[in-house]
N, CA, C and O atoms as a GROMACS GRO file, in nm:
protein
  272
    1UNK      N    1   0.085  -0.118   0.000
    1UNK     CA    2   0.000   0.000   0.000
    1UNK      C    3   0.090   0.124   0.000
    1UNK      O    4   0.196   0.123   0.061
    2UNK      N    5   0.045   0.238  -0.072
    2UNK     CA    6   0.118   0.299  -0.065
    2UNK      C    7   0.091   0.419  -0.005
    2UNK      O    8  -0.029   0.444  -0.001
    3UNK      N    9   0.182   0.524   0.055
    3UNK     CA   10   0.176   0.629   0.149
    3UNK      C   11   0.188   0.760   0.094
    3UNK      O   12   0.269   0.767   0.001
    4UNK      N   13   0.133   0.859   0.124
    4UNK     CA   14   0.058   0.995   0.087
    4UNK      C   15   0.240   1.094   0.102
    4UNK      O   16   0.322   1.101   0.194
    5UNK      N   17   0.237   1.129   0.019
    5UNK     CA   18   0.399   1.210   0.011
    5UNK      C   19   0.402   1.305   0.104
    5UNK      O   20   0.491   1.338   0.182
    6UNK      N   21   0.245   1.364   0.078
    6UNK     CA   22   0.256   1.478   0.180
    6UNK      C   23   0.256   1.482   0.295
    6UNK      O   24   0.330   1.564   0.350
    7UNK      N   25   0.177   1.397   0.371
    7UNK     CA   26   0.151   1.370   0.486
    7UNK      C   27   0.215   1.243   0.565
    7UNK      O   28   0.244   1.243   0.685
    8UNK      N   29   0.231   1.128   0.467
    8UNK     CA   30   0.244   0.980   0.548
    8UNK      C   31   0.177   0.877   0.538
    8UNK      O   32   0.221   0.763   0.529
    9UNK      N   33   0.013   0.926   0.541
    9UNK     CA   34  -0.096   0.904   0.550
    9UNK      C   35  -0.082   0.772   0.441
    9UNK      O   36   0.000   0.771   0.349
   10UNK      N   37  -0.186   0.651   0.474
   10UNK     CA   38  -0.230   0.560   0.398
   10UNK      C   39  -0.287   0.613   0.237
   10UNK      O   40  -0.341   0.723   0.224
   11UNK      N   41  -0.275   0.556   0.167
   11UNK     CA   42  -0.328   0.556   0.067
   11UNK      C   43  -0.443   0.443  -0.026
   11UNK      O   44  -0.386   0.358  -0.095
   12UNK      N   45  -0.543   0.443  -0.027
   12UNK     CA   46  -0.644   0.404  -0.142
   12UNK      C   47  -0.641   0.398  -0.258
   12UNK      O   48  -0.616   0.504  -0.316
   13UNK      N   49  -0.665   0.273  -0.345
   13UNK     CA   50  -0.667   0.296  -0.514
   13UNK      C   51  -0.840   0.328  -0.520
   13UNK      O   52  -0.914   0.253  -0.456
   14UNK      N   53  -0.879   0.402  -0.572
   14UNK     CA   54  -0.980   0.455  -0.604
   14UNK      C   55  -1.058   0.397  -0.737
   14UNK      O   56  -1.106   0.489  -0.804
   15UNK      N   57  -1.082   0.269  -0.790
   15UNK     CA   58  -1.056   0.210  -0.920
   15UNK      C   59  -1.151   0.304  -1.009
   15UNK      O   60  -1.098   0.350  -1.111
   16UNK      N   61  -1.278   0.336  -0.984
   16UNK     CA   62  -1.350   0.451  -1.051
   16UNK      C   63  -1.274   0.517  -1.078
   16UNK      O   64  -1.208   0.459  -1.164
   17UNK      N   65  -1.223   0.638  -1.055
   17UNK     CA   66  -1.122   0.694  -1.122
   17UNK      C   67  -1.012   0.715  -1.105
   17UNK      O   68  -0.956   0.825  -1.103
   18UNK      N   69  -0.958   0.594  -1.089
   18UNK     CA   70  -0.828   0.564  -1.111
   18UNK      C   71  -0.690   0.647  -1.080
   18UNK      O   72  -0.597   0.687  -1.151
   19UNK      N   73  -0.728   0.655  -0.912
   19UNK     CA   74  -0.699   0.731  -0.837
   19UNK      C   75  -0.631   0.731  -0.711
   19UNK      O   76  -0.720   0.710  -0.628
   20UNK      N   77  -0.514   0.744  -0.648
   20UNK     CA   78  -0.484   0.714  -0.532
   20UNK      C   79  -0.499   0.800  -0.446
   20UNK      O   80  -0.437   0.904  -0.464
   21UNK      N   81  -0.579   0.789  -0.328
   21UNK     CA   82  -0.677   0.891  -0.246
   21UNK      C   83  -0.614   0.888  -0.096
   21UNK      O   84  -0.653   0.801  -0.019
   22UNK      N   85  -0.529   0.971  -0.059
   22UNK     CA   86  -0.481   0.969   0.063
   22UNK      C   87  -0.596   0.940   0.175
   22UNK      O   88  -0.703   0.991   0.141
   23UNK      N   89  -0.604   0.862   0.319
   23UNK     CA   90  -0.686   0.894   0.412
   23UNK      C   91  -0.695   0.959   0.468
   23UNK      O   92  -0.807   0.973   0.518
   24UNK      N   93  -0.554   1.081   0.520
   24UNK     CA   94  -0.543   1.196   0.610
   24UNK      C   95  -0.552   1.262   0.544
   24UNK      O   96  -0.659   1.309   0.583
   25UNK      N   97  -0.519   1.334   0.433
   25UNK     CA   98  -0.496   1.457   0.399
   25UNK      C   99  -0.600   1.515   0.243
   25UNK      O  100  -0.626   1.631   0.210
   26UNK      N  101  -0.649   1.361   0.160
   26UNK     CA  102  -0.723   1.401   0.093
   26UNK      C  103  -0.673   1.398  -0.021
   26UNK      O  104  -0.736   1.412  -0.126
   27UNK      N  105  -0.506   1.374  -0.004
   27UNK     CA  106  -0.436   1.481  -0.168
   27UNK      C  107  -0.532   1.306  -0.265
   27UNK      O  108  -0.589   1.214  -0.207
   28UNK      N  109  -0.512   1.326  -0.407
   28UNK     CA  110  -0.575   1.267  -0.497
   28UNK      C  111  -0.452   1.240  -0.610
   28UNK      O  112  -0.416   1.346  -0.662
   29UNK      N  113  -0.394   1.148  -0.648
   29UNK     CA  114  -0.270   1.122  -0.715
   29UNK      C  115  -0.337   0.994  -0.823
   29UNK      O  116  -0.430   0.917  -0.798
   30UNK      N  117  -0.270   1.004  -0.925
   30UNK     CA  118  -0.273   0.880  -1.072
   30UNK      C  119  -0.189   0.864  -1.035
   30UNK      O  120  -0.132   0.956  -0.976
   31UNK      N  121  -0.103   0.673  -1.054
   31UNK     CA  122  -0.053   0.598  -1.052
   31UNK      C  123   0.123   0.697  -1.123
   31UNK      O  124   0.231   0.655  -1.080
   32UNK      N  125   0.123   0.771  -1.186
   32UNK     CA  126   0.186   0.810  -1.307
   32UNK      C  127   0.231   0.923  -1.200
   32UNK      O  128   0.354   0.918  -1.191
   33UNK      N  129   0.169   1.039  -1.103
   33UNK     CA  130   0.186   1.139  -1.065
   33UNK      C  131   0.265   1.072  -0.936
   33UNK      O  132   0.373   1.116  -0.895
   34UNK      N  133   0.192   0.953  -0.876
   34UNK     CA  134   0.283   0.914  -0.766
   34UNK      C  135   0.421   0.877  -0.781
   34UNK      O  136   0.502   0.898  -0.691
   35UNK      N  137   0.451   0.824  -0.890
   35UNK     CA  138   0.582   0.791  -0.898
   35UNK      C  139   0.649   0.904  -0.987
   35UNK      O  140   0.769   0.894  -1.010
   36UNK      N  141   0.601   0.972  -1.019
   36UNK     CA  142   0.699   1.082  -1.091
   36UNK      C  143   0.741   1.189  -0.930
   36UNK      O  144   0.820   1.283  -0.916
   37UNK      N  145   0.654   1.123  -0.839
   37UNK     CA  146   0.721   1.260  -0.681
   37UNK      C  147   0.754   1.194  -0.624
   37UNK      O  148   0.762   1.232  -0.507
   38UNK      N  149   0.798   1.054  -0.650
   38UNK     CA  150   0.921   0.941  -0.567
   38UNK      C  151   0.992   0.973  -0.629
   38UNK      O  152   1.062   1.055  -0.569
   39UNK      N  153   1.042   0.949  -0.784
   39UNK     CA  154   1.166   1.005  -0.841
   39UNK      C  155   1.190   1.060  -0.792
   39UNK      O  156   1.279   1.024  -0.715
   40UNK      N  157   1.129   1.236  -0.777
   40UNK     CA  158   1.200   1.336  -0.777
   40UNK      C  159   1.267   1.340  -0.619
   40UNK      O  160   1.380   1.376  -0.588
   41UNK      N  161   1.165   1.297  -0.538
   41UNK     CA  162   1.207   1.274  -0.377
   41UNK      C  163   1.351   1.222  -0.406
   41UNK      O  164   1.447   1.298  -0.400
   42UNK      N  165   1.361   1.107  -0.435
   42UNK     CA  166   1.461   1.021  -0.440
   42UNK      C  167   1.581   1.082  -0.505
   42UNK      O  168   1.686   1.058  -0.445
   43UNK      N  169   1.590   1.153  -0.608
   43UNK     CA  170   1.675   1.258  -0.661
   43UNK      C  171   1.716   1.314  -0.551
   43UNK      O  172   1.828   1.281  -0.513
   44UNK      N  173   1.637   1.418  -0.466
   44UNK     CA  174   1.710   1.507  -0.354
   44UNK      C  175   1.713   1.488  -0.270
   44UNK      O  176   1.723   1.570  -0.179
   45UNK      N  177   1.702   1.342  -0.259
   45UNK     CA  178   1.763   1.246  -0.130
   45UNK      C  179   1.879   1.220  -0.172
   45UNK      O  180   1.956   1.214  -0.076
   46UNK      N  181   1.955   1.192  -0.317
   46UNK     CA  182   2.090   1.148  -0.356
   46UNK      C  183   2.196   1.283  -0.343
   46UNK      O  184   2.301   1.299  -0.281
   47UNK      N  185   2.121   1.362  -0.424
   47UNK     CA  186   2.164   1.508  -0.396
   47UNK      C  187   2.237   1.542  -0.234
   47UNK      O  188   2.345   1.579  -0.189
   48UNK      N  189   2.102   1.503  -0.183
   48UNK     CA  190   2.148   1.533  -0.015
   48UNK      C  191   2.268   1.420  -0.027
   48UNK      O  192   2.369   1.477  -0.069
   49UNK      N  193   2.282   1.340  -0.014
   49UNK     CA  194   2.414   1.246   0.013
   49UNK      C  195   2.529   1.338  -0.036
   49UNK      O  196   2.646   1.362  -0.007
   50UNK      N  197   2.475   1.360  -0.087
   50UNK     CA  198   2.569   1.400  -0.245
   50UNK      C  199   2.669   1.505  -0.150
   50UNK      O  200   2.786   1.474  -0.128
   51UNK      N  201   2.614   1.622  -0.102
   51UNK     CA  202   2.644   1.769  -0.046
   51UNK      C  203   2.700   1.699   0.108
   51UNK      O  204   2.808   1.746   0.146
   52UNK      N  205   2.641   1.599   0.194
   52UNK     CA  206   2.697   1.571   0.316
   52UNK      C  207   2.774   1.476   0.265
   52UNK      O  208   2.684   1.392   0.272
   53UNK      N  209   2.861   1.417   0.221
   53UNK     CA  210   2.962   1.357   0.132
   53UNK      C  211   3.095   1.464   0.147
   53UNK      O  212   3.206   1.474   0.200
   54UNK      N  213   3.026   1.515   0.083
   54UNK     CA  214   3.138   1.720   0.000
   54UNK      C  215   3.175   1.730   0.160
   54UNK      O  216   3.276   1.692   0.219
   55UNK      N  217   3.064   1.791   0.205
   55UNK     CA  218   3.062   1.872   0.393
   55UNK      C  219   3.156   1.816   0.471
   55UNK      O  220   3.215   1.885   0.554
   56UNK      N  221   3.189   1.656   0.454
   56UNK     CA  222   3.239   1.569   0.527
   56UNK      C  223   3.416   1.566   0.495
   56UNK      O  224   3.510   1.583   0.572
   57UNK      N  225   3.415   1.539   0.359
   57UNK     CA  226   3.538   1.539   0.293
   57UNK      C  227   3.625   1.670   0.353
   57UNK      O  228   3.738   1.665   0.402
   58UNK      N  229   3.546   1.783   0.338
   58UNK     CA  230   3.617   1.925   0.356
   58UNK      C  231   3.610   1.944   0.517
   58UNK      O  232   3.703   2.008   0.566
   59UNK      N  233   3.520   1.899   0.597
   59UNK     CA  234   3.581   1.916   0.756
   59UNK      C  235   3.689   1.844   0.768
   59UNK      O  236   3.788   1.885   0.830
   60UNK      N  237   3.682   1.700   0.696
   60UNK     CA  238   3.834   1.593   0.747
   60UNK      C  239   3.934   1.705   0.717
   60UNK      O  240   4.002   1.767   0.798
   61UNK      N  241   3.926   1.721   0.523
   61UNK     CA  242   4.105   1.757   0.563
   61UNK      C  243   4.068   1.905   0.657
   61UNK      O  244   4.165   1.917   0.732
   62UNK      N  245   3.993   1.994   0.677
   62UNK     CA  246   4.019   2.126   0.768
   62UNK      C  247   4.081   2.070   0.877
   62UNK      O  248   4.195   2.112   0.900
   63UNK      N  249   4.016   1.952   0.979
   63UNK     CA  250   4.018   1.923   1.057
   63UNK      C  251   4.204   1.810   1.091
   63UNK      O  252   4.251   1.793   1.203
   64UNK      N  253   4.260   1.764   0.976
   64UNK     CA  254   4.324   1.673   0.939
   64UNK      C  255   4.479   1.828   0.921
   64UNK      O  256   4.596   1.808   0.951
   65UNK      N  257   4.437   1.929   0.882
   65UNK     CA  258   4.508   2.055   0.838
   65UNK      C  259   4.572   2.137   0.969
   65UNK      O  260   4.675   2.204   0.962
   66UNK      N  261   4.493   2.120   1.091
   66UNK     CA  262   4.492   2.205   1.224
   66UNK      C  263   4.596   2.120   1.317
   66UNK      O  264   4.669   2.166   1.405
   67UNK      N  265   4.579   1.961   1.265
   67UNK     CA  266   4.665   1.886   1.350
   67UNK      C  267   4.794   1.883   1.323
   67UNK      O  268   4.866   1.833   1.410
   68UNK      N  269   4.860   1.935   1.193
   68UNK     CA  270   5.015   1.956   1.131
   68UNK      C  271   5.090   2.054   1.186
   68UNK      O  272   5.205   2.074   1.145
   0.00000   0.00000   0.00000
């Protein structure tokens, strides 16, 4: 089952119109719209790795620089 992006919330297939119908919040998503805002989630979830990766690299050597 799948879960409401916005909220968390459970989600419903709606087969009439073909629809995934959050229970908390109401939002209303096609099969097609839900997974095109996991991609993109999932994108700036890698992104985020991506930048605390960088953040990490550059405190070591700062931190690796102070001890010489």
């Amino acid at each position: 089952m799948p879960y409401c992006p916005e909220c968390g919330g459970e989600m419903l297939y709606i087969s009439r119109t073909k629809h995934y119908v959050c229970k908390s919040c109401g939002l209303s998503l096609t099969y097609q719209e839900l997974v095109e805002i996991r991609e993109k989630s999932w994108e700036n979830h890698n992104v985020d790795e991506d930048e605390r990766s960088r953040m990490r690299k550059e405190y070591l050597r700062w931190w690796l620089s102070k001890k010489k």
